[in-house]
N, C-alpha and C positions, 0 to 999 in steps of 0.2 A: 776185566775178563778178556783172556786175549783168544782167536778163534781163528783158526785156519777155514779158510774156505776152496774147495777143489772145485774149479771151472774146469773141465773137458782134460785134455790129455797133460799137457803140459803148461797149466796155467791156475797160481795159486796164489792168494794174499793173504798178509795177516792184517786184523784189523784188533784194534783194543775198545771199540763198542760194539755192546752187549745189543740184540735185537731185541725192539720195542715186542712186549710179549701183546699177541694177538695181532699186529701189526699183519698187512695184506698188501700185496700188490695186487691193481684190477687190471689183467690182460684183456684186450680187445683186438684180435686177430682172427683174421679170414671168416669175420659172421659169424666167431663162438665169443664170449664172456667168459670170463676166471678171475675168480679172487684163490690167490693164492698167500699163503702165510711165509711171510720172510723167514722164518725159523726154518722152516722144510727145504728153501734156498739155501739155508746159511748165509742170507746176504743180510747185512746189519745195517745201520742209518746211514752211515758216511761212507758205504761201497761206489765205489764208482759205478755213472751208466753205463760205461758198456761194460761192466762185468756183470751191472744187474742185469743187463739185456742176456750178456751169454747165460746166466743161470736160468731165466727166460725159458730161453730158447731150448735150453738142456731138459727144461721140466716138461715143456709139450712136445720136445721132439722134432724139431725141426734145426733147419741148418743153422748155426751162430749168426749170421749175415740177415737173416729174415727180417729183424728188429733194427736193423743200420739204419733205416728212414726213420725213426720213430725217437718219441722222447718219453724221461723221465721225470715225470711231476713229482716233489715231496711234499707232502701236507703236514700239517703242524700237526696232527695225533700223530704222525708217526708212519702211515698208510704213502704208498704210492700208486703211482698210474702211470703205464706205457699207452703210450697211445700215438698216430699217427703226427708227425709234424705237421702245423697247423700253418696254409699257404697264405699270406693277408696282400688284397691289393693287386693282385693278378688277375687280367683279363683276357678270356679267350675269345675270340672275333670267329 
């Protein structure tokens, strides 16, 4: 199945899989929680992150740039998770 996806003004991919049905991204951003369903994205399993970031960022409304620090976890159901890049081994004095 092939599936256009429309990120923001000028900015569009075509992808040939199909989204894992029920499938969620969990947002964690600025002290709220979201599971959001990839379907309502139109972002499907092998979207790129930063275009799942921009769909992201299109769905709650905030600038495309808010999610640039952050990554894209995929899970073997299907489901993913943005969440904060994770700092290891760094010490503040």
């Amino acid at each position: 199945m092939m599936r256009n996806i429309e990120l923001g003004d000028d900015m569009e991919v075509t992808t040939a899989t199909t989204v894992e049905v029920g499938a969620v991204i969990h947002v964690r951003f600025e002290g709220k929680s979201e599971d959001i369903l990839l379907g309502d994205l139109n972002v499907a399993l092998d979207t790129p992150d930063n275009l799942v970031k921009t769909a992201v960022a299109n769905w709650i409304d905030v600038e495309e740039g808010a999610f640039d620090k952050f990554v894209v976890e995929r899970n073997d159901n299907g489901d993913m998770t943005i969440r904060p890049e994770a700092v290891f081994g760094s010490c503040i004095d």
